[in-house]
MMTF fields as JSON, N, C-alpha, C and O atoms, coordinates in Angstrom:
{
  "mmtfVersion": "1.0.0",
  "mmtfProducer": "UNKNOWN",
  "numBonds": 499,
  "numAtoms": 500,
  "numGroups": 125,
  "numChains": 1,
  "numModels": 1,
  "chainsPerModel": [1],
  "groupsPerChain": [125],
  "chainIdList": ["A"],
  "bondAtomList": [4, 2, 8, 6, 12, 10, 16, 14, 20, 18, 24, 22, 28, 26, 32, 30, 36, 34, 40, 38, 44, 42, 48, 46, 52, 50, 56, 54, 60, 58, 64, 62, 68, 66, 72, 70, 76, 74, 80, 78, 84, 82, 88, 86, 92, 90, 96, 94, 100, 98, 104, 102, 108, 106, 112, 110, 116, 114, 120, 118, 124, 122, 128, 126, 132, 130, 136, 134, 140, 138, 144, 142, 148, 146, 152, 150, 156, 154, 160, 158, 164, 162, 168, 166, 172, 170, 176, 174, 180, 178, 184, 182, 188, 186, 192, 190, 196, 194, 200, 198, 204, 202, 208, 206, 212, 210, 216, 214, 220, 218, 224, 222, 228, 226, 232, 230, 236, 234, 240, 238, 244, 242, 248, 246, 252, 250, 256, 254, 260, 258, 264, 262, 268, 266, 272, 270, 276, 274, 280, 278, 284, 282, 288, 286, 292, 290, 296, 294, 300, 298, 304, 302, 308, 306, 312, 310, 316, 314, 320, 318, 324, 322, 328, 326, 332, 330, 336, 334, 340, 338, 344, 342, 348, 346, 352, 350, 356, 354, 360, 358, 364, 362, 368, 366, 372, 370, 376, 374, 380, 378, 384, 382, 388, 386, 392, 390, 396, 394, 400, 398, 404, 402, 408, 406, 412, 410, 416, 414, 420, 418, 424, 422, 428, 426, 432, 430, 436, 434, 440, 438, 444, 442, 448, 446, 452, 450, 456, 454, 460, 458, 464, 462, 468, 466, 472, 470, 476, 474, 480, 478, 484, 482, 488, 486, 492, 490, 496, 494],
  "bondOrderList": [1, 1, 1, 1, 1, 1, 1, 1, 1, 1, 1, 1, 1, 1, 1, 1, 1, 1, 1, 1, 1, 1, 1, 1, 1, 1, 1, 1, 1, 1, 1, 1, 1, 1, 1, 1, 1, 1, 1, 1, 1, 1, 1, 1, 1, 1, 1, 1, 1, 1, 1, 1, 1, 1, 1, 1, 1, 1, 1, 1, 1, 1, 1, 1, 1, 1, 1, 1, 1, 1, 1, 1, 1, 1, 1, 1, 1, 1, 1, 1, 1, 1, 1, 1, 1, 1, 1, 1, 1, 1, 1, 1, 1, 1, 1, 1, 1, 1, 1, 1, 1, 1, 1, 1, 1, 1, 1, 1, 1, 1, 1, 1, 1, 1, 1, 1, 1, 1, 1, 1, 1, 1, 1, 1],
  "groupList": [{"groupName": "UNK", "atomNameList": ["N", "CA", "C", "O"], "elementList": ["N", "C", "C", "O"], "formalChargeList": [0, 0, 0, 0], "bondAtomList": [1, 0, 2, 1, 3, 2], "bondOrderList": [1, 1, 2], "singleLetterCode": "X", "chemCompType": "L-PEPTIDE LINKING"}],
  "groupTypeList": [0, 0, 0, 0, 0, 0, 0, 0, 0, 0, 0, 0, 0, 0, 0, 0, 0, 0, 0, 0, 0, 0, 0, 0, 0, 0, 0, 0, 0, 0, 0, 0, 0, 0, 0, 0, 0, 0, 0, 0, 0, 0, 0, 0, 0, 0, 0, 0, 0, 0, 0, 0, 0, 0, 0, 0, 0, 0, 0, 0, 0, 0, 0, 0, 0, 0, 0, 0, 0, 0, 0, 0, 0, 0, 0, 0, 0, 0, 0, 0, 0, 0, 0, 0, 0, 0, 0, 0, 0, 0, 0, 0, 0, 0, 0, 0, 0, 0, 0, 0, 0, 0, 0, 0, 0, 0, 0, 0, 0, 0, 0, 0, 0, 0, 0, 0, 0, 0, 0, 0, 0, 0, 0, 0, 0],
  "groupIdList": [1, 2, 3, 4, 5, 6, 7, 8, 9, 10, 11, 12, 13, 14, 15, 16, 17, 18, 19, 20, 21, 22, 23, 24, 25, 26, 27, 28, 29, 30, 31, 32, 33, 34, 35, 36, 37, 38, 39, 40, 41, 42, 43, 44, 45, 46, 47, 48, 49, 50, 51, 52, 53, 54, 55, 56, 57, 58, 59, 60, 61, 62, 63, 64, 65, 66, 67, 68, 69, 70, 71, 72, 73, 74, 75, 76, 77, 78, 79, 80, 81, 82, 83, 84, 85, 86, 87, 88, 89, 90, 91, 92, 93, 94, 95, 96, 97, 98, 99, 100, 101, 102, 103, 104, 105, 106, 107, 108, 109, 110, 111, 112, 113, 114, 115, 116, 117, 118, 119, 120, 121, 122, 123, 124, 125],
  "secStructList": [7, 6, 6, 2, 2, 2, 2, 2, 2, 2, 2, 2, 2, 2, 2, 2, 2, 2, 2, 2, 2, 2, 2, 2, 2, 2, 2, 2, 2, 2, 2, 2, 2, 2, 2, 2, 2, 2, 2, 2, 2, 2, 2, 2, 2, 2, 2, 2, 2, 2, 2, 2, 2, 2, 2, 2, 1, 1, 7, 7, 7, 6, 4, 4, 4, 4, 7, 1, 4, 4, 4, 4, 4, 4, 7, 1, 1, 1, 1, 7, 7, 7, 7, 7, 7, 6, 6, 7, 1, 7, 1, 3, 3, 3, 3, 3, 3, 3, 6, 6, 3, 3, 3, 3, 3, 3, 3, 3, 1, 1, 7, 5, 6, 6, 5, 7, 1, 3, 3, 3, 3, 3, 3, 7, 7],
  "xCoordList": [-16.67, -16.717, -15.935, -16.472, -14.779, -13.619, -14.725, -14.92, -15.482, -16.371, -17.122, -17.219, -17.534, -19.122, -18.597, -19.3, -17.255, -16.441, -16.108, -15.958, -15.911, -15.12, -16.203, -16.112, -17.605, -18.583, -19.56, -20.113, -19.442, -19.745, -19.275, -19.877, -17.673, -16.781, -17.037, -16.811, -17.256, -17.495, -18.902, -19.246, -19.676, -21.045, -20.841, -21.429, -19.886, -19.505, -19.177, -19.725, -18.226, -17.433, -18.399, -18.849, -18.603, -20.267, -21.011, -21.478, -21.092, -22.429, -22.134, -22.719, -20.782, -20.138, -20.06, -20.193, -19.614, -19.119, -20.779, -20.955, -21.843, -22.889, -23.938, -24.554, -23.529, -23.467, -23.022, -23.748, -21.833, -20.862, -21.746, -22.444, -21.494, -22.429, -23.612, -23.817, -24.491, -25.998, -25.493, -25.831, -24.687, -24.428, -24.121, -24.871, -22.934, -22.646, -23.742, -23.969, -24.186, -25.214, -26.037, -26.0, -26.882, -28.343, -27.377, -27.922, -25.864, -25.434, -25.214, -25.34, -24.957, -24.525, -25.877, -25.721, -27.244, -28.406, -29.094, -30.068, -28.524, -28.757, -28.685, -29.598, -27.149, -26.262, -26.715, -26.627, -27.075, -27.93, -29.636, -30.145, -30.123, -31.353, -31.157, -32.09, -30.119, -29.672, -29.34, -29.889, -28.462, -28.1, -29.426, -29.402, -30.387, -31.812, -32.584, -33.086, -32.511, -33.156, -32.548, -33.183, -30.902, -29.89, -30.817, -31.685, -30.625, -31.1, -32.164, -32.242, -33.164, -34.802, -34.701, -35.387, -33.897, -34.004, -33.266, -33.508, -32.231, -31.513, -32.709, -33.241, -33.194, -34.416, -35.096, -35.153, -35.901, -36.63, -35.907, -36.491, -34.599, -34.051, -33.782, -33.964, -33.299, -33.746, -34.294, -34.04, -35.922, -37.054, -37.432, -38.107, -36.964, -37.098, -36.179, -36.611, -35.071, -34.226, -34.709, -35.001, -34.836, -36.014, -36.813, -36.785, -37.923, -38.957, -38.465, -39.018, -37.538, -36.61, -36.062, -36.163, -35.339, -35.172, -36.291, -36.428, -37.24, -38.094, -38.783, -39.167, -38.962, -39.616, -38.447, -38.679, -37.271, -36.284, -35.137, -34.575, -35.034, -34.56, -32.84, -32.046, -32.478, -31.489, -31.356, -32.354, -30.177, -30.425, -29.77, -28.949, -30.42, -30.202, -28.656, -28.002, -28.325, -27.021, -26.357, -26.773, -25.4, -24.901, -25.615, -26.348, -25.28, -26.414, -27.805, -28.468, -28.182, -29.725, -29.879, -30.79, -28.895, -30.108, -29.256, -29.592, -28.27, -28.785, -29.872, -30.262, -30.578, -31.331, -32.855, -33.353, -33.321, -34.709, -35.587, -36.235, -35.734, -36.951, -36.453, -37.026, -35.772, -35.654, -36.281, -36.646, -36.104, -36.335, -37.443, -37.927, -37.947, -38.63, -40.136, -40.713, -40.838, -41.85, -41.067, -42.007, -40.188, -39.856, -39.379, -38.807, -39.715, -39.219, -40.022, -40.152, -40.537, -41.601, -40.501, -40.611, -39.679, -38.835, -37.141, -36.115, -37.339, -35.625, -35.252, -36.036, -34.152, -33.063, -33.251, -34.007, -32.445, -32.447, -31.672, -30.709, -32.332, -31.586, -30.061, -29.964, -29.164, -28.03, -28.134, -28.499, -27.799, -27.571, -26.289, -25.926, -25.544, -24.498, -23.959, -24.895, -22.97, -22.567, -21.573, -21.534, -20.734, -19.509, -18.664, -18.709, -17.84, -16.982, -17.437, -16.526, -18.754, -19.328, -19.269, -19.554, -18.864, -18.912, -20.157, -20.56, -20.694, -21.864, -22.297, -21.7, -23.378, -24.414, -24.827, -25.373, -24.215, -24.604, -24.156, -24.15, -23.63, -22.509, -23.659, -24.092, -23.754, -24.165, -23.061, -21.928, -23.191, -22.141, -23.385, -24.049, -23.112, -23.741, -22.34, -22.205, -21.606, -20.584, -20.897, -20.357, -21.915, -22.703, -24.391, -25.18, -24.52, -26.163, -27.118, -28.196, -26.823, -27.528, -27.194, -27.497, -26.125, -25.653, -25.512, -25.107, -25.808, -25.619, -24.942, -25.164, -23.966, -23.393, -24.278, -24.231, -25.36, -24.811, -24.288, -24.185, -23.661, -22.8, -23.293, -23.582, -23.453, -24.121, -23.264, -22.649, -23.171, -22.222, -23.114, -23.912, -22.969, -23.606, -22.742, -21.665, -23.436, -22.603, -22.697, -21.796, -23.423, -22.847, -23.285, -24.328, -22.74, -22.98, -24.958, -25.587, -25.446, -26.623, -26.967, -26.816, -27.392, -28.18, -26.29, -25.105, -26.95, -25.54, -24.353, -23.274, -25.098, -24.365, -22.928, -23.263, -22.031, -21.032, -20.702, -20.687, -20.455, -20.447, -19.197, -18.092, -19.664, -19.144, -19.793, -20.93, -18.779, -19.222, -19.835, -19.238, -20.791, -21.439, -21.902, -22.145, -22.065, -22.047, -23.531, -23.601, -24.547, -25.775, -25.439, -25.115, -25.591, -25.428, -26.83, -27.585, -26.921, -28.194, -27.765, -26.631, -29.196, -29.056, -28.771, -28.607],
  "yCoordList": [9.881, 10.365, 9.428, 9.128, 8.96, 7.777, 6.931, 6.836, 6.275, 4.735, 5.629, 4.974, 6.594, 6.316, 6.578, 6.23, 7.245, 6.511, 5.863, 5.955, 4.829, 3.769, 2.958, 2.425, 2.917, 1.752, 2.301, 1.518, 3.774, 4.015, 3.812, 3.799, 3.398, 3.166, 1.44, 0.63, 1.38, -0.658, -0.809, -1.62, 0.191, -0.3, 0.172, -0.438, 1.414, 1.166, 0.01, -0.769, -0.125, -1.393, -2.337, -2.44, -2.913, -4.144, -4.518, -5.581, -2.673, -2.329, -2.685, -3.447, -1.708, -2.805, -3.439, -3.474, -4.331, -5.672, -6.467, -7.086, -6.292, -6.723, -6.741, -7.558, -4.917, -4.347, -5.417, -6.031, -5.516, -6.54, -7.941, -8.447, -8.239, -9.659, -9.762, -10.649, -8.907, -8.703, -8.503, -9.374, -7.622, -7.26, -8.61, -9.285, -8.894, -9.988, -11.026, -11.266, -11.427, -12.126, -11.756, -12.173, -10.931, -10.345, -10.531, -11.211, -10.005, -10.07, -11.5, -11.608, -12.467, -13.824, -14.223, -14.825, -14.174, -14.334, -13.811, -14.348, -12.528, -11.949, -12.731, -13.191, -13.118, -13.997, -15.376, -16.057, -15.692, -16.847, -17.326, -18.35, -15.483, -15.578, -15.332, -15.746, -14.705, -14.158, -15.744, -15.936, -16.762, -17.681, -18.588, -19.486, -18.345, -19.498, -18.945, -19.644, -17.356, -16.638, -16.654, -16.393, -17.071, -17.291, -18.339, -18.243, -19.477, -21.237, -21.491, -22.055, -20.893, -20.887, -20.05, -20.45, -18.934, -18.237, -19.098, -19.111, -19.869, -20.991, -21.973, -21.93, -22.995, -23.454, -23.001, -23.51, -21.797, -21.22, -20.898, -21.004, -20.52, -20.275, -21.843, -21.977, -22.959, -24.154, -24.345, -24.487, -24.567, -24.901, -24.072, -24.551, -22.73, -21.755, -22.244, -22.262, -22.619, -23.009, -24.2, -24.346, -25.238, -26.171, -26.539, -27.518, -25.356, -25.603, -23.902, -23.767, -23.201, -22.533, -23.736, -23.784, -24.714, -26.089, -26.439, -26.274, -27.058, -27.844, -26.91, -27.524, -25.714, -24.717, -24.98, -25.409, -24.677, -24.528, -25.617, -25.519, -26.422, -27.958, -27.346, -27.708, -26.38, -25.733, -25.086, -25.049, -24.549, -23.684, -22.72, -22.763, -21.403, -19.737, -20.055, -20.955, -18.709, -18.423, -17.306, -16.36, -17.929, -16.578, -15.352, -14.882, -14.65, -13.148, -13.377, -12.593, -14.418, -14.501, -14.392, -13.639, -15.237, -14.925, -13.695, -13.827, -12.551, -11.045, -10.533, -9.439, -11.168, -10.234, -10.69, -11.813, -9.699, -9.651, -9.943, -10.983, -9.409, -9.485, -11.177, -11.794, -11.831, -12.742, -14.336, -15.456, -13.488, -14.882, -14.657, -15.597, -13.569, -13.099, -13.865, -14.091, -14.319, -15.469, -16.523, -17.011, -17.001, -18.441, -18.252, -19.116, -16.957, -16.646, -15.51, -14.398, -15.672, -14.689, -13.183, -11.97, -14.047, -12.361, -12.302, -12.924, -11.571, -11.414, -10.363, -9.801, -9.834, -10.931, -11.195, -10.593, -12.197, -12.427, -11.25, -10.679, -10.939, -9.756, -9.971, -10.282, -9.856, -10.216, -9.513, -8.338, -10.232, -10.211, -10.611, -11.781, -9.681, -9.267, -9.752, -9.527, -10.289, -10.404, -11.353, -12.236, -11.578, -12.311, -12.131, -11.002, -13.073, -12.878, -12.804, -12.675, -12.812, -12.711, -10.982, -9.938, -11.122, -10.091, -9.732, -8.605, -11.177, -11.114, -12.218, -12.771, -12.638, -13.79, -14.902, -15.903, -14.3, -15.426, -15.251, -14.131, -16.586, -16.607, -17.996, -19.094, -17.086, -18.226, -19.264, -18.79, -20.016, -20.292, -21.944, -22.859, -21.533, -22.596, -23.227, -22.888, -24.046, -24.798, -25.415, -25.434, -25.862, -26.738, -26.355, -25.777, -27.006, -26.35, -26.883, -26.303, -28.319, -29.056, -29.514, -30.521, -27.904, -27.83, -26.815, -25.919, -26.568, -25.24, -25.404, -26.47, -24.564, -24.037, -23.083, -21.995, -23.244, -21.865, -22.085, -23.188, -20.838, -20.703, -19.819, -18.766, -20.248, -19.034, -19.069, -20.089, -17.867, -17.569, -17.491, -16.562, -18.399, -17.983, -17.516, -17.996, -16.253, -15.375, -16.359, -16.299, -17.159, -17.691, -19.287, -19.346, -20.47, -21.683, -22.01, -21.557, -22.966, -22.79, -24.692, -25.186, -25.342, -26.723, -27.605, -27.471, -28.231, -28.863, -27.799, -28.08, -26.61, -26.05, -24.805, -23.915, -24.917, -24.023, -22.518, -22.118, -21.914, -20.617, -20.391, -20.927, -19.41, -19.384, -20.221, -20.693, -20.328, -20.367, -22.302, -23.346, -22.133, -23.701, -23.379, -22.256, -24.509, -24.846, -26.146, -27.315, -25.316, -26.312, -26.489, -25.662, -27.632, -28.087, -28.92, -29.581, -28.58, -29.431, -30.876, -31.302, -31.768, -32.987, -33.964, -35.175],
  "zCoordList": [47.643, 46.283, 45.35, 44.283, 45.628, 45.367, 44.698, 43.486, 45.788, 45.972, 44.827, 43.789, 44.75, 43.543, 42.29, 41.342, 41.988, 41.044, 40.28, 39.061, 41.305, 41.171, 40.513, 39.407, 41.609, 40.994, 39.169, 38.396, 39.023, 37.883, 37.311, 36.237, 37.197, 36.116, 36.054, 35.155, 36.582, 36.83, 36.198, 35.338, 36.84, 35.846, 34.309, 33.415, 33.984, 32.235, 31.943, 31.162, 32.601, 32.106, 31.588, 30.447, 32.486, 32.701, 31.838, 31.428, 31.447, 30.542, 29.074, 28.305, 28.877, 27.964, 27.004, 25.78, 28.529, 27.645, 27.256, 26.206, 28.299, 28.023, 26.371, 25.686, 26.375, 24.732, 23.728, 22.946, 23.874, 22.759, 22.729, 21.85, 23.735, 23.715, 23.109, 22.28, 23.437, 22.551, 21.516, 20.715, 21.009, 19.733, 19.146, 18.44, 19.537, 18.721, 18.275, 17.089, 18.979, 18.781, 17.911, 16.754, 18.343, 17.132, 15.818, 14.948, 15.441, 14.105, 13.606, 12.387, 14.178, 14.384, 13.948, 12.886, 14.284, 14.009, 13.017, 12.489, 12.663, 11.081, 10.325, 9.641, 10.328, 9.239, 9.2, 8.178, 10.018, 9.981, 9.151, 8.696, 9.377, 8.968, 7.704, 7.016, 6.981, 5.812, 4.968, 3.883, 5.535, 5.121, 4.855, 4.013, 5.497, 5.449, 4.04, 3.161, 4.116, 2.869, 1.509, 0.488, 1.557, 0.066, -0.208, -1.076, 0.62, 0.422, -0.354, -1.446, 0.506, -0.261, -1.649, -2.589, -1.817, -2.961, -4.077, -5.283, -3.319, -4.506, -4.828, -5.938, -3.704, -4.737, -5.523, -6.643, -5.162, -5.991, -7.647, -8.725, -7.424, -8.535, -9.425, -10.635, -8.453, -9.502, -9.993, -11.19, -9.32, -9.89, -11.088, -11.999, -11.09, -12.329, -13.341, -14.493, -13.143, -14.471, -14.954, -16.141, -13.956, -14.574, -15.39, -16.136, -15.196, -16.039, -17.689, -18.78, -17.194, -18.083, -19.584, -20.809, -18.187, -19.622, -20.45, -21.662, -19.424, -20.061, -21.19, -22.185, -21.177, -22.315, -23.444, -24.574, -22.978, -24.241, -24.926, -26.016, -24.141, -23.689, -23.712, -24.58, -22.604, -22.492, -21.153, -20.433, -20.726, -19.557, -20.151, -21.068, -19.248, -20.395, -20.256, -19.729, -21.093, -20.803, -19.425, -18.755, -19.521, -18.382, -18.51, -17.64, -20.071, -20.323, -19.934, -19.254, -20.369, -19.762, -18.629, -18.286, -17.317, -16.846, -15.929, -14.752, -16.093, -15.725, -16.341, -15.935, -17.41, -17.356, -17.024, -17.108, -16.699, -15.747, -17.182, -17.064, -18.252, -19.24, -19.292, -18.394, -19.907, -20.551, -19.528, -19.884, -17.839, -16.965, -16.238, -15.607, -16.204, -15.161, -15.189, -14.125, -16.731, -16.498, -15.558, -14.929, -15.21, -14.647, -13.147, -12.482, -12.723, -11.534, -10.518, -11.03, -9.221, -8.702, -8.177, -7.999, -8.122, -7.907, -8.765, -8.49, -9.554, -10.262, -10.737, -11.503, -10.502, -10.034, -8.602, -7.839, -8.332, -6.606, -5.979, -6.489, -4.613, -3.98, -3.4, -2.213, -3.989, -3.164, -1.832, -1.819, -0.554, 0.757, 1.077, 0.952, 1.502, 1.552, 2.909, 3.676, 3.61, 4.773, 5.184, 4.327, 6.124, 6.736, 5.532, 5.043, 4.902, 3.785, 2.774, 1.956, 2.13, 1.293, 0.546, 1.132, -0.72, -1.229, -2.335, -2.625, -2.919, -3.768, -3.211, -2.287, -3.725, -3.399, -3.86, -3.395, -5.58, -6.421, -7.673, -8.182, -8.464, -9.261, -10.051, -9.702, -11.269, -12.516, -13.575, -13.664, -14.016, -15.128, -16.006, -15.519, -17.239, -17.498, -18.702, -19.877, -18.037, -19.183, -20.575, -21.681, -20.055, -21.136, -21.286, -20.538, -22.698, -22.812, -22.179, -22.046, -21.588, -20.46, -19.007, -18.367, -18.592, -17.529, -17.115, -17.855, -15.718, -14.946, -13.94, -13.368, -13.357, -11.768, -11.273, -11.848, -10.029, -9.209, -8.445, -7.909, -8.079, -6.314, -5.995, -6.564, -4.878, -3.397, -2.322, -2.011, -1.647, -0.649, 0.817, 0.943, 1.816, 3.03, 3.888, 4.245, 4.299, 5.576, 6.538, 7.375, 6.672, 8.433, 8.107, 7.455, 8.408, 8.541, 9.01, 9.967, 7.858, 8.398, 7.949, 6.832, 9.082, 8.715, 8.338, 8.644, 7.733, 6.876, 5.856, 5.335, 5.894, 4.912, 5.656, 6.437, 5.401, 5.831, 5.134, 3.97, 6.396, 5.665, 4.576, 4.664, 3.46, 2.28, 1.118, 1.132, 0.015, -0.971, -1.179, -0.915, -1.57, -2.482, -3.498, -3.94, -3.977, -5.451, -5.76, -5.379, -6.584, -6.892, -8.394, -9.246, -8.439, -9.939, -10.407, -9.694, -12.241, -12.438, -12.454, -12.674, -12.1, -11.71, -13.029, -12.876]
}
């Protein structure tokens, strides 16, 4: 009775730690897939401020672009969905200093390609 015990408590154990491991992972792979989907949504959001300039020979302002009426011709989905994850608390941070200059920053939950997790910074060219 001891022995079958003993080995049920060993196959919790086992079981587990096996749990954690999958776990970890599939989340590790979220954050990863999450970090590939910021990226593409940052191009997409260039190419929209882009041709945003070329209409107005400007990039909006900070107010612009929260808002959805004012950008939403120059963009197939807006606002962008913030995706939330690792130290990331938002997703995306506008600033335009100048009238022929923009910051964004995007935050990736997990290191993806060349890019490290946390915050970067796309600037116009």
């Amino acid at each position: 009775m001891k022995q079958n015990i003993l080995n049920i408590c060993i196959l919790i154990v086992a079981g587990s730690l096996l749990f954690l491991c999958f776990s970890a992972g599939f989340h590790k792979g979220k954050r990863k897939q999450m970090a590939k989907v910021i990226l593409a949504n940052s191009e997409s959001l260039k190419t929209g401020l882009e041709y945003f300039y070329n209409d107005f020979e400007r990039y909006p302002k900070a107010i612009e672009f929260t808002s959805p009426l004012d950008l939403k011709p120059y963009f197939s989905v807006f606002p962008p969905k913030n995706l939330l994850g690792g130290t990331c608390q938002k997703t995306w941070i506008y600033e335009r200093p100048q009238i022929d200059v923009y910051n964004l920053s995007v935050c990736l939950p997990e290191d993806y390609g060349e890019y490290l997790a946390g915050w970067q910074k796309i600037t116009s060219d």
